[in-house]
C-alpha positions in Angstrom: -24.0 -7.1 6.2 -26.5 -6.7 3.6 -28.4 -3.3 2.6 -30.0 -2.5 -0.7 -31.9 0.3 -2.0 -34.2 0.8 -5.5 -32.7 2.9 -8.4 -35.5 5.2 -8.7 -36.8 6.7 -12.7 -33.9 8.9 -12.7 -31.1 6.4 -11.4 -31.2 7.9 -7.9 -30.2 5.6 -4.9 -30.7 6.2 -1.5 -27.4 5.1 0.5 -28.5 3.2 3.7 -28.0 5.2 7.0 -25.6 2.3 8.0 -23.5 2.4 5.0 -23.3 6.7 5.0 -22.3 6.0 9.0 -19.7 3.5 7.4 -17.9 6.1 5.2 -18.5 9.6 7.1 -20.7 11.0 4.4 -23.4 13.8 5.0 -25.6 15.7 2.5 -24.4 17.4 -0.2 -21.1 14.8 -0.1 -19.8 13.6 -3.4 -19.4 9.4 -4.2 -18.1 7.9 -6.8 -18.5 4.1 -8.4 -15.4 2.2 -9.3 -15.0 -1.2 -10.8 -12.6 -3.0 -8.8 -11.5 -6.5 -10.0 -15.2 -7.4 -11.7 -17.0 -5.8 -8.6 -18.3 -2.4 -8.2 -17.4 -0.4 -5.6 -18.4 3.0 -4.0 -16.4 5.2 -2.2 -16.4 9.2 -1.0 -14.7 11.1 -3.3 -12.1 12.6 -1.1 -10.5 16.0 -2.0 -6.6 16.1 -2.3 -7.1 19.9 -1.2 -5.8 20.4 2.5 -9.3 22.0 4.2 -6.9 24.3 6.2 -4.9 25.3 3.3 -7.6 28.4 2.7 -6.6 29.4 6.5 -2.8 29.5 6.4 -1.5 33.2 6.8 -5.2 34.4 7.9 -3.3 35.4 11.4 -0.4 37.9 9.4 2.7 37.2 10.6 4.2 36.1 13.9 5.0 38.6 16.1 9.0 38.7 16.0 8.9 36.3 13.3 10.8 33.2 13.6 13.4 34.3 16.2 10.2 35.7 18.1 8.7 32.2 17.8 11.4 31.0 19.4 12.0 33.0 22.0 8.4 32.3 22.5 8.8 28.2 22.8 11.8 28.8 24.6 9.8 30.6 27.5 6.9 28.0 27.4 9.5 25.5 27.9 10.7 27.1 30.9 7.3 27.8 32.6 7.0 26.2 35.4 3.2 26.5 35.7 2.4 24.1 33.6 3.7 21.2 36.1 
């Protein structure tokens, strides 16, 4: 696979549509350039932040609270609907 692109006055590149496909990026997505063993390689900069981590408790807490959960499981489990 070959794909190249021109460093422009101000040291933009344009990433091929194949190669953004490749790695999942969209716009406004970070890259960075490594050197890897005398090659250079680029890669999404990935954050170590869990994306639901800004979510957890956003629902108060479980009705009952853990025996409530449960007693909760407990009576999915014994649903018969489900089958």
């Amino acid at each position: 696979m070959s794909n190249s692109s021109t460093i422009s006055s101000k040291g933009q590149v344009t990433v091929p549509q194949e190669i953004r496909k490749r790695l999942g990026l969209e716009p406004g997505d970070r890259v960075e350039f490594v050197v890897e063993e005398g090659r250079t390689v680029i890669r999404p900069v990935r954050s170590e932040i869990n994306p639901f981590e800004k979510y957890v408790g956003i629902l108060g807490p479980f009705p009952g609270g853990e025996e409530g959960i449960k007693a909760w499981i407990d009576d999915m489990r014994s649903d018969k609907d489900y089958e």
